[in-house]
C-alpha positions as a printed NumPy array, in Angstrom:
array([[ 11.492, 282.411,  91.708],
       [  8.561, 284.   ,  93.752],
       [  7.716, 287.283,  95.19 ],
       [  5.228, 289.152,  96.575],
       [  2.125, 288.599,  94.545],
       [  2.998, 286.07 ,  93.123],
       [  5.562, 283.887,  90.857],
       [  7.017, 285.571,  87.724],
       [  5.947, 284.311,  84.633],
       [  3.318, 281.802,  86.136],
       [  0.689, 281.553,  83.275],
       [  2.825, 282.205,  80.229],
       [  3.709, 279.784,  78.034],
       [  7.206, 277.753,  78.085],
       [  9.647, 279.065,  76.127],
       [  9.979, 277.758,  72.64 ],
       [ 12.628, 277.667,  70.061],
       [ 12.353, 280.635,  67.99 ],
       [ 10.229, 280.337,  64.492],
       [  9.933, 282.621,  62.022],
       [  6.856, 285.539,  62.21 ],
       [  4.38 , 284.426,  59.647],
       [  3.108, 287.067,  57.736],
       [ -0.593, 288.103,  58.416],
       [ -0.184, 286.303,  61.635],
       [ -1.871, 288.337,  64.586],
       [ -0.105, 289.373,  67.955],
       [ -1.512, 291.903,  70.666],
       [  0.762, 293.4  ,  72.845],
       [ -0.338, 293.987,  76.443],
       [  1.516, 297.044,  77.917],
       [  3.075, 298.569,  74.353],
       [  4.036, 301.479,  75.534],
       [  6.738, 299.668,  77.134],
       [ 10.272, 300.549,  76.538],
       [ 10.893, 296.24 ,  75.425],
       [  7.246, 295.511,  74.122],
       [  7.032, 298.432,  72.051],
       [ 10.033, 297.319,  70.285],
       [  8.648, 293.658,  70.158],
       [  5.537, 295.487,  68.457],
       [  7.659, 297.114,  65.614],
       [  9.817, 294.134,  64.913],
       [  6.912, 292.046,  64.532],
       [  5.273, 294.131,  62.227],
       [  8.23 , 294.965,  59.537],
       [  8.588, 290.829,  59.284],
       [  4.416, 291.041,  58.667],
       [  2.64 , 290.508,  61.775],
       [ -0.689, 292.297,  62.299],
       [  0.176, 293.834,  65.625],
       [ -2.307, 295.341,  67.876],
       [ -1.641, 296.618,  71.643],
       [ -3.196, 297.93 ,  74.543],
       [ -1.606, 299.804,  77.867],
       [ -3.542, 301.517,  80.445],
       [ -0.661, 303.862,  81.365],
       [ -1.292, 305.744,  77.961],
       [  1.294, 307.023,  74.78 ],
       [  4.627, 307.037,  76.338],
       [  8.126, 308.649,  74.589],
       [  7.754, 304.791,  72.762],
       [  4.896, 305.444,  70.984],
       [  5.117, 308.114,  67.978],
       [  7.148, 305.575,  66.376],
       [  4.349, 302.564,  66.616],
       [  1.914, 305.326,  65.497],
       [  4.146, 306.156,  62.617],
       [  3.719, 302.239,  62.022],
       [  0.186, 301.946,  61.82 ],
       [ -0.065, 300.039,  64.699],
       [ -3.299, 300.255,  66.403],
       [ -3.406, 301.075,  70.198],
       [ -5.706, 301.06 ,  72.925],
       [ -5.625, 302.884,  76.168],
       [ -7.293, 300.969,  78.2  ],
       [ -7.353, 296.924,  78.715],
       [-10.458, 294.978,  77.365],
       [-11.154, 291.453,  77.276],
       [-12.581, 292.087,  73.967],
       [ -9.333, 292.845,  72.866],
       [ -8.612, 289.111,  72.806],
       [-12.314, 287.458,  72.157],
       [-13.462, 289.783,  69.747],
       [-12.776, 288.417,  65.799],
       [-10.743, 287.798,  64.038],
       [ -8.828, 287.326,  67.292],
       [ -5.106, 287.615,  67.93 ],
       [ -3.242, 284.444,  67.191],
       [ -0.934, 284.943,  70.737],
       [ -0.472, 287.461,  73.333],
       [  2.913, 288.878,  74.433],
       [  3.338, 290.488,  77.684],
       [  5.956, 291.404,  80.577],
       [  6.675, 288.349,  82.885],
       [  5.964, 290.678,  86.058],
       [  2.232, 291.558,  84.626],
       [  1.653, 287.041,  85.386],
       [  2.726, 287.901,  89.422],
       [  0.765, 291.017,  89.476],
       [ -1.991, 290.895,  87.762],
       [ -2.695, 286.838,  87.366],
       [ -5.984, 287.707,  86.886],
       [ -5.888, 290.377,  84.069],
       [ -9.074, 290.21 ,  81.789],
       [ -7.594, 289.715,  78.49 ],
       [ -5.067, 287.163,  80.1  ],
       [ -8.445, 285.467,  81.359],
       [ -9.848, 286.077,  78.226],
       [ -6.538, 284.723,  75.999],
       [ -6.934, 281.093,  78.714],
       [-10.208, 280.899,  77.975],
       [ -9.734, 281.003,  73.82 ],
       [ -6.688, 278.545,  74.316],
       [ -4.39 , 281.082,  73.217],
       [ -0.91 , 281.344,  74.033],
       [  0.504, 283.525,  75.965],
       [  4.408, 284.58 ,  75.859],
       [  6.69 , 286.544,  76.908],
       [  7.387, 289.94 ,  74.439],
       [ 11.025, 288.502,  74.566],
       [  9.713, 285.092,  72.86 ],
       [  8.386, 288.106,  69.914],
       [ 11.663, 289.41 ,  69.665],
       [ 13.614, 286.109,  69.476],
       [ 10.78 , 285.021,  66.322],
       [ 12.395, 288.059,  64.629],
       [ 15.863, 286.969,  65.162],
       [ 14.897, 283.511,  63.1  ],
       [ 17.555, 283.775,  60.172],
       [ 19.374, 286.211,  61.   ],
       [ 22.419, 286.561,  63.35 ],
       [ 21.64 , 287.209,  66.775],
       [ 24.35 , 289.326,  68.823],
       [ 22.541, 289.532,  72.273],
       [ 24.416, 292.145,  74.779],
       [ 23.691, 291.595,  78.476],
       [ 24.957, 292.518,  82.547],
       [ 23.59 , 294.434,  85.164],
       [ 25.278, 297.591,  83.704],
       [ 25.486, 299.384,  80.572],
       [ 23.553, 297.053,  78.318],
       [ 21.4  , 299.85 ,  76.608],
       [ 24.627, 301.833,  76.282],
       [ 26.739, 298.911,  74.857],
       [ 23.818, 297.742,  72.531],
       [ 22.939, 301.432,  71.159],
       [ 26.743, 301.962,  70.325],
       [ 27.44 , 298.872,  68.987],
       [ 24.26 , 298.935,  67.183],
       [ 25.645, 302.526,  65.582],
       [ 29.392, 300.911,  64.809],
       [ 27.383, 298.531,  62.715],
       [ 25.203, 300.829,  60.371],
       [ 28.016, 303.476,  59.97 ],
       [ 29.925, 300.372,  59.236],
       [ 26.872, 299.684,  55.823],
       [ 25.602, 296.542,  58.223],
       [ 22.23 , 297.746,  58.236],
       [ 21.514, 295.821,  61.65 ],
       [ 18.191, 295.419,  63.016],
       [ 17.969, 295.953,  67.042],
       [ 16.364, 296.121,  69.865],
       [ 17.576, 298.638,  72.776],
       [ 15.901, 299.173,  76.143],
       [ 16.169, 302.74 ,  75.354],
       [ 15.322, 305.225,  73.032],
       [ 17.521, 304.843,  69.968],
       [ 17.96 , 308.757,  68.358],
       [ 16.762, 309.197,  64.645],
       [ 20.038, 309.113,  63.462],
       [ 20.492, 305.408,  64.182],
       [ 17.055, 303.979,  63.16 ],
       [ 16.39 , 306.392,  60.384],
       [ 13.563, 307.649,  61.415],
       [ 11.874, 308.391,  64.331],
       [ 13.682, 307.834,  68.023],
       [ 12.785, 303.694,  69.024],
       [ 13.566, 301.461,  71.172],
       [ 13.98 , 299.084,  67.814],
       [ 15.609, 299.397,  64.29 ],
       [ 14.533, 297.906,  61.25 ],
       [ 17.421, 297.   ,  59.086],
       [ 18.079, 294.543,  56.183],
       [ 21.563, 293.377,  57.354],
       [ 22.099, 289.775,  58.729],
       [ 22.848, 290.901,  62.369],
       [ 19.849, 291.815,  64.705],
       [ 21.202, 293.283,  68.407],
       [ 19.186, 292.947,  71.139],
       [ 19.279, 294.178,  74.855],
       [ 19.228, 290.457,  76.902],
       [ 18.067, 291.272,  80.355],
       [ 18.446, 288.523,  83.197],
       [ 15.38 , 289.884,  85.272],
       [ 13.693, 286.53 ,  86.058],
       [ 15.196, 284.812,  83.021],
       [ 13.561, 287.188,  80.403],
       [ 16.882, 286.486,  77.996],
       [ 15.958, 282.588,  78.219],
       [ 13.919, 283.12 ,  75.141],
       [ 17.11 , 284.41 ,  73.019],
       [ 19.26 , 282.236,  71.308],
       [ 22.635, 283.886,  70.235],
       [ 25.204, 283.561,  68.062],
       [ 27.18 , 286.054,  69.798],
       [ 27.011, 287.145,  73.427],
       [ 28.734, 290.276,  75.41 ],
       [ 28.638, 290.567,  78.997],
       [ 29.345, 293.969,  80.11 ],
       [ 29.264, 293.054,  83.519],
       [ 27.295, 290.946,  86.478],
       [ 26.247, 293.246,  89.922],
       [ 23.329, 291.855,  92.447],
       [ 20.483, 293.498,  91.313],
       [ 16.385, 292.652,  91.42 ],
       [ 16.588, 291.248,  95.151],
       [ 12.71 , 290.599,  94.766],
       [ 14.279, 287.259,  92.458],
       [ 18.237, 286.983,  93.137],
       [ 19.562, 286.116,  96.323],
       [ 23.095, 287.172,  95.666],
       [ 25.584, 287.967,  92.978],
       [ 26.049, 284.186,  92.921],
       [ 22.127, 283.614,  92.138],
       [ 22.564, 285.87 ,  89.111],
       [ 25.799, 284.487,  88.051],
       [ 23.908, 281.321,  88.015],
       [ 21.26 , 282.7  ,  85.654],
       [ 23.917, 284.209,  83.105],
       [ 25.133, 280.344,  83.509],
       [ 22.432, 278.422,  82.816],
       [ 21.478, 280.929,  80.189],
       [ 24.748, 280.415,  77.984],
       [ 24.278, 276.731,  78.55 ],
       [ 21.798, 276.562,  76.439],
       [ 23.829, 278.641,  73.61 ],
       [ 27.314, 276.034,  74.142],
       [ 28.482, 277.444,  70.837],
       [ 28.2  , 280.731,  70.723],
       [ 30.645, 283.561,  70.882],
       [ 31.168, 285.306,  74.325],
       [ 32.672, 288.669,  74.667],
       [ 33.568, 288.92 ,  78.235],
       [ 34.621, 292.538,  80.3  ],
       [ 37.039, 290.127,  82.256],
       [ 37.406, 293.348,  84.894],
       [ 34.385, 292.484,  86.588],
       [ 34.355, 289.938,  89.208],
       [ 30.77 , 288.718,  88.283],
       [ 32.226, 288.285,  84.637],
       [ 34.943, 285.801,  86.102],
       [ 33.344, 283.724,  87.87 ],
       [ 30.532, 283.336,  85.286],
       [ 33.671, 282.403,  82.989],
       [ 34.89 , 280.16 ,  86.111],
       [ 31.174, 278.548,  86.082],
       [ 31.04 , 278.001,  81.551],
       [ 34.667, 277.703,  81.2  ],
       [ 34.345, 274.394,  79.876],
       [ 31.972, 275.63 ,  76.604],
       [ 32.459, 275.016,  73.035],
       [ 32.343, 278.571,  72.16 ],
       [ 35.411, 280.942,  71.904],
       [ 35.944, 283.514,  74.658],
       [ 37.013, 286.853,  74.027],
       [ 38.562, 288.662,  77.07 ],
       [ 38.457, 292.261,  77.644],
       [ 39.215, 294.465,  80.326],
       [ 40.268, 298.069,  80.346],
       [ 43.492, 299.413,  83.037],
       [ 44.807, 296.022,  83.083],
       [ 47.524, 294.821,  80.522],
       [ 46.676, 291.218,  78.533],
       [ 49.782, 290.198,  80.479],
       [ 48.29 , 290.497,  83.641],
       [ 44.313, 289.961,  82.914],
       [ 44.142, 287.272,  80.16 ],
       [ 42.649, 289.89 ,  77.894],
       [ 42.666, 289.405,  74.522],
       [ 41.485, 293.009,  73.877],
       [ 42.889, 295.986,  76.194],
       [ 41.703, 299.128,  76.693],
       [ 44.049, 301.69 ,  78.132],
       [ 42.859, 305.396,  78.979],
       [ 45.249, 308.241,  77.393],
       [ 43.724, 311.121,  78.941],
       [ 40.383, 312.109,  79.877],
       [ 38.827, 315.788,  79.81 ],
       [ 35.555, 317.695,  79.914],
       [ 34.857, 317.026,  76.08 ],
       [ 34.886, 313.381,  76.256],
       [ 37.93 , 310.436,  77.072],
       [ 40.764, 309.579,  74.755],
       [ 41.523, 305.751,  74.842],
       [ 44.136, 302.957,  73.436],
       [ 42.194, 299.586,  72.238],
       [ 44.81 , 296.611,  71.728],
       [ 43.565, 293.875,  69.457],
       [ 45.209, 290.431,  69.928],
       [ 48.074, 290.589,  67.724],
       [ 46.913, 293.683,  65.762],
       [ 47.849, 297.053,  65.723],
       [ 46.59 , 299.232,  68.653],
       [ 44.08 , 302.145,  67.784],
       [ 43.553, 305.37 ,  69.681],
       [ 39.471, 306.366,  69.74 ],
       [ 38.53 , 309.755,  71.388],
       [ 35.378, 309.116,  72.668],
       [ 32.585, 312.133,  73.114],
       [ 31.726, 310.332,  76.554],
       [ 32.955, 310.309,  79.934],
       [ 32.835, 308.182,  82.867],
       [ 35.066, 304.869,  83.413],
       [ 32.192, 302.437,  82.84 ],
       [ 31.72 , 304.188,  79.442],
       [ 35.759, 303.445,  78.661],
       [ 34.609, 299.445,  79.536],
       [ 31.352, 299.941,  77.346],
       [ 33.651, 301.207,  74.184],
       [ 35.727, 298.173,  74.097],
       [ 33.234, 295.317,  74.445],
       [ 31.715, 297.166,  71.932],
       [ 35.161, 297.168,  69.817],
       [ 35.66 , 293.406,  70.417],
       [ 32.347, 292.426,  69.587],
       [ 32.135, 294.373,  66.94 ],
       [ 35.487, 292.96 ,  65.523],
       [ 34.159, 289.615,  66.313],
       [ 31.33 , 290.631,  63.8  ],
       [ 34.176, 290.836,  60.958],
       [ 34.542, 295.036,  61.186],
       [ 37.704, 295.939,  60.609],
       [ 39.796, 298.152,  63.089],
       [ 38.882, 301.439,  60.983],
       [ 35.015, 300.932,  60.849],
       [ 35.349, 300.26 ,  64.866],
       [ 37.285, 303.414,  65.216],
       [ 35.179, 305.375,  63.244],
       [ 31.706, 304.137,  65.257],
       [ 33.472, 304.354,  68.234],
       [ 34.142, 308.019,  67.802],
       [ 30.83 , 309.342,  65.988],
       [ 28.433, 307.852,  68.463],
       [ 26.254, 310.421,  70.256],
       [ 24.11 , 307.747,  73.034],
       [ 20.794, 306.787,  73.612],
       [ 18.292, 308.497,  75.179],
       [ 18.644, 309.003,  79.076],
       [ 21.926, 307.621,  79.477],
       [ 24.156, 310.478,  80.823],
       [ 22.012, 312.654,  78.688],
       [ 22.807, 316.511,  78.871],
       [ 19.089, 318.105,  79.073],
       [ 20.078, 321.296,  78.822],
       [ 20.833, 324.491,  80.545],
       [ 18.757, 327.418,  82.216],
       [ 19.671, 329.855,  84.559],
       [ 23.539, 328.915,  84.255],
       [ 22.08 , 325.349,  85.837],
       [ 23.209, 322.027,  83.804],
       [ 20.961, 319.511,  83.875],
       [ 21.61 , 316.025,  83.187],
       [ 19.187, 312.755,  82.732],
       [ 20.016, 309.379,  83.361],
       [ 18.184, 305.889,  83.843],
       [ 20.435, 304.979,  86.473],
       [ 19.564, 303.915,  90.113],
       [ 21.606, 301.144,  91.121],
       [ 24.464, 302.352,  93.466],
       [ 27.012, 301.008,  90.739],
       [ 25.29 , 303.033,  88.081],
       [ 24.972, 306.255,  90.715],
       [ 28.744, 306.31 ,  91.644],
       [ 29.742, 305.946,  87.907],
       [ 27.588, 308.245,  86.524],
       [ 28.244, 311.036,  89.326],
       [ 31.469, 310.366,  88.136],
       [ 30.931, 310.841,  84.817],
       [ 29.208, 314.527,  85.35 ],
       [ 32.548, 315.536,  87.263],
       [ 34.176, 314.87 ,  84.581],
       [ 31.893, 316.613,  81.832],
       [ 31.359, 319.501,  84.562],
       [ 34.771, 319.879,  86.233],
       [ 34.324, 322.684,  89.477],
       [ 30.246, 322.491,  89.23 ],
       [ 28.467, 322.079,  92.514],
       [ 26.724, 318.75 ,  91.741],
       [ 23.287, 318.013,  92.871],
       [ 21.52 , 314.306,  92.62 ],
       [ 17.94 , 313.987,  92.209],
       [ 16.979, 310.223,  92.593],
       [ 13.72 , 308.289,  92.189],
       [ 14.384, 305.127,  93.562],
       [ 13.477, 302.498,  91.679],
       [ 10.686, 299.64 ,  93.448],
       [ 10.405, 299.355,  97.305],
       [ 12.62 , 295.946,  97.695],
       [ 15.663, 296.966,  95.785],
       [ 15.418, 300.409,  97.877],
       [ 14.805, 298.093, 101.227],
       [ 17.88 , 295.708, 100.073],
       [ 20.323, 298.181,  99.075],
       [ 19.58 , 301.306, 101.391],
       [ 23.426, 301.452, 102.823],
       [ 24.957, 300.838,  99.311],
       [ 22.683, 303.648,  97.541],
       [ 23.459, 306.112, 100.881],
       [ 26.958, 305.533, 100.451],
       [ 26.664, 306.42 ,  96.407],
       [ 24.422, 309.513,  96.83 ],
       [ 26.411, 310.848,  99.459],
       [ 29.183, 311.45 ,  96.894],
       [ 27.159, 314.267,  95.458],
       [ 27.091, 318.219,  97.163],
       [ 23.436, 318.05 ,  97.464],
       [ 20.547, 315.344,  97.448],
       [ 17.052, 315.129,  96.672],
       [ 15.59 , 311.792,  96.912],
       [ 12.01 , 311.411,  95.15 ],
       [  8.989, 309.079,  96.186],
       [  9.984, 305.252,  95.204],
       [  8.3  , 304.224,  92.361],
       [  6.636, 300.9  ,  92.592],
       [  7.014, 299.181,  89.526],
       [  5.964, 295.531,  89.625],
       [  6.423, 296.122,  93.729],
       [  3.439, 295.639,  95.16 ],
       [  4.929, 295.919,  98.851],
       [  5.332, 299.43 ,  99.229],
       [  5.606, 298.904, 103.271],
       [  9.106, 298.041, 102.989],
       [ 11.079, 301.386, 102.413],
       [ 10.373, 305.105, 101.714],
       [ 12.349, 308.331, 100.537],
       [ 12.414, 309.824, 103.545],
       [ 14.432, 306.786, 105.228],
       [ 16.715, 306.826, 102.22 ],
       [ 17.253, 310.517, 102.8  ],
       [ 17.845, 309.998, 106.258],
       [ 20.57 , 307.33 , 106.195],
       [ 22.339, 309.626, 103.41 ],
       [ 22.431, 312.44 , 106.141],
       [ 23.934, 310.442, 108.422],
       [ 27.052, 309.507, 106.162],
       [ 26.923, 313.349, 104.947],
       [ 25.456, 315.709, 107.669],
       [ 25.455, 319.044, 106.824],
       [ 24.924, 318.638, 103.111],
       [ 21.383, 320.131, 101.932],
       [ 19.847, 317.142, 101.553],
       [ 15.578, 316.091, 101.428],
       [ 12.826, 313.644, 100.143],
       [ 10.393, 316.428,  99.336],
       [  7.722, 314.095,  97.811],
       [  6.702, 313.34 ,  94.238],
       [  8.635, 314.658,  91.08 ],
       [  7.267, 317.473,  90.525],
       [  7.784, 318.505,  94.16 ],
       [ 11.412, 317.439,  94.077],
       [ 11.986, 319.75 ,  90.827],
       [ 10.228, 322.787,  93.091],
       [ 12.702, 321.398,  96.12 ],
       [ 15.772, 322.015,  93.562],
       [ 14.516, 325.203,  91.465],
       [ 14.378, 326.659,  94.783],
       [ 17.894, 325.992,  95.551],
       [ 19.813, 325.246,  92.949],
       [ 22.637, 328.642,  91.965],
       [ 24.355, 329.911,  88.692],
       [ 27.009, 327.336,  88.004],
       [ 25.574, 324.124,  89.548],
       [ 24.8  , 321.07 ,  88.265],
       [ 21.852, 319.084,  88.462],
       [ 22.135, 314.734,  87.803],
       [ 18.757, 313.278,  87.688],
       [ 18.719, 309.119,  88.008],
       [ 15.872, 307.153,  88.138],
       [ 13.86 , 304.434,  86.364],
       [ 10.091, 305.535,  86.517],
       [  9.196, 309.055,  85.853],
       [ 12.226, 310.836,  87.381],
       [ 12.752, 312.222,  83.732],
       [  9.818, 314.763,  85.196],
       [ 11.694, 316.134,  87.309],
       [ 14.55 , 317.299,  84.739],
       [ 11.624, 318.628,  82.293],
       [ 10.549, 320.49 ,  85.29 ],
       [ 13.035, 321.946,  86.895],
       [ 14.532, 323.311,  83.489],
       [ 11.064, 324.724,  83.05 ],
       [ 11.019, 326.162,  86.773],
       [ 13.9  , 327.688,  86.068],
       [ 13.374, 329.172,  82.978],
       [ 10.133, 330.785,  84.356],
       [ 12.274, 332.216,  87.268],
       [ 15.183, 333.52 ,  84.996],
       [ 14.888, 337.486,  85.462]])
């Protein structure tokens, strides 16, 4: 898979079949303040690693906890980070850093020392060496799915280990909010994300699919290209357990493509009877109101069990029961499901409810594919019913923007009012592509007359909605880069204003 600047993952080593983390061994981290490596970071140290890390970007909402850790961090990169002694025994690193910066000094440096460089995945896996790895992956909901199931477990006694592409709150790793938890228990959970094969390195015993959507056009060429991914990637796991959300059509025809594997397949799908799905775990929605959603799970050949869950949204109802069979799958019994089910809270930036100033709710969320933006809006009409809702999206990189500009028109347009933010790059280094202000434009001409912009950067998108938001309305921020400014500032530009 190539793209502009390069070929992802060209200079890291192959991946390997996981082996345990030797204690005293040393690993530097390049980027650590990243949501994944940070997590890598901590993992590797509680099995004994000597873990060291540098990121240019500085401390990020991921790093109290690796300071809490004793793990020493740089700010800036250095080849001497690498050459100097006693030097690091390997490097981990994002894939995307090999396509856009082939040439970084301490990868230079790590070649020239003949030592290896992997993936932070391939760090992750290593911790997963004797213990049971339950990997939860799709396009959609994975952090959601792999934070809740990861809190059904330790309410449950399992004491899992995990790792979760977003911040996991206090109350789930025992101490400080992480991207990973540090348990004792035989199960560790991890976050599998297809993005140019980055779950290749994991190995699972268990595997839940919450759903498969074209994402990343800078690597997939279709839905089909990452079906074919989750297909060669359970391939190499013939045995393992799949939990499948059999309501997606991505999810059945990956099941069309493995159908043929070892491994038992557990079917689940919410709104659609086993009857008439193949399910072997329903979910059935009761009722659904501002204070959350109030849902029927039906076991095969068990009992069904009502949960009220303190979300909302649909794609939430789908997350609870792949959660539900998975967790069964894990040997919890229908109580300790119900019980997680009910008491979990979410992760950080996932439909998160900032806060309120100036009678103006103001939510947070990591979303910005159109899936995620249509489910979530719906989600905040649900928690706000009668609100004027407002969307404030960064896009996320300049060739998802370019490849899905009608798709994420058509999804902001649902909202009363739109403010779209300047695209943030990423790994994109083709910013020539796209641009806010044509994304803005081709939602005003599915919505004219709604107030919508593309005032500029995130603070100047929080001014853009301070300035017009009223009493009453509510404000849905979605974006993967630093959109989370803009609901920090806009509750503070509010609060300021408040007479």
């Amino acid at each position: 898979m190539t793209r502009p600047g390069g070929e992802i993952g060209a200079g890291l080593d192959a991946v390997r079949p996981a082996r345990s983390i030797r204690a005293g061994e040393r690993i530097h981290v390049i980027g650590i303040a990243g949501a994944g490596a940070s997590a890598a970071a901590l993992l590797a140290a509680a099995d004994g690693a000597i873990v060291t890390g540098c990121d240019s970007g500085g401390p990020s909402p991921y790093t109290p906890a690796l300071d809490a850790a004793g793990i020493e961090m740089a700010w800036s990169h250095d080849p001497g980070h690498v050459s100097a002694l006693p030097r690091p025994d390997r490097l981990a690193v994002s894939k995307a850093l090999t396509a856009i910066a082939p040439d970084h000094p301490e990868l230079r440096a790590a070649r020239a020392a003949g030592i290896p460089v992997q993936p932070w995945q391939q760090v992750v896996a290593d911790a997963a060496t004797g213990r049971r790895l339950v990997a939860v992956a799709g396009t959609h909901g994975k952090s959601t799915t792999a934070g809740w199931l990861t809190h059904v477990l330790v309410q449950a006694g399992r004491d899992p280990s995990a790792f979760v592409g977003a911040l996991l709150p206090g109350a789930i790793t025992g101490g400080l909010p992480a991207t990973a938890r540090l348990g004792h228990g035989p199960e560790l959970v991890v976050e599998a994300d297809e993005y140019a094969g980055n779950f290749d390195a994991y190995l699972p015993d268990v595997v839940a699919v919450t759903n498969i959507d074209w994402d990343h056009p800078d690597v997939f060429a279709d839905r089909a290209a990452v079906v074919a991914a989750f297909g060669s990637w359970l391939g190499r796991v013939p045995d393992a357990t799949l939990v499948a959300n059999v309501a997606d059509p991505g999810v059945v025809e990956l099941i069309d493509r493995v159908g043929t594997r070892s491994g038992r397949i557990v079917r689940v799908a919410v709104g659609l009877t086993p009857a008439a799905s193949g399910a072997d775990v329903a979910g059935t929605v009761l009722g659904s109101e501002a204070a959350g959603t109030e849902v029927r799970i039906t076991p095969p050949g068990g009992a069904p069990i009502d949960v009220r869950l303190s979300t909302a949204g649909a794609h939430n109802v789908a997350n609870a029961v792949v959660v539900a069979a998975t967790a069964q799958v894990l040997g919890l019994s229908a109580a300790a499901v119900c019980a997680g089910l009910e008491s979990f809270g979410g992760v950080e930036r996932r439909l998160e409810r900032k806060g309120e100033s100036g009678g103006v709710v103001v939510y947070d969320d990591y979303g910005h594919h159109p899936t995620a933006i249509r489910a979530t809006i719906d989600a905040v009409r649900q928690r706000e019913p009668g609100r004027r809702l407002w969307v404030a999206c960064e896009p996320l990189t300049f060739h998802r923007t370019a490849a899905l500009l009608p798709e994420l028109a058509a999804a902001l347009a649902e909202a009363d009012g739109v403010a779209v933010a300047d695209i943030w790059p990423g790994r994109d280094p083709d910013q020539t592509v796209a641009s806010a202000a044509g994304l803005a434009d081709a939602v005003r001409a599915i919505a004219p007359g709604k107030p919508v912009a593309a005032p500029g950067d995130v603070e100047r998108t929080a001014a853009w909605l301070a300035d017009r938001v009223e009493p009453g309305d509510v404000v849905l921020v979605m974006g993967g880069g630093h959109s989370y400014v803009i609901a920090e500032r806009l509750l503070s530009d509010l609060a300021d204003r408040r007479p």
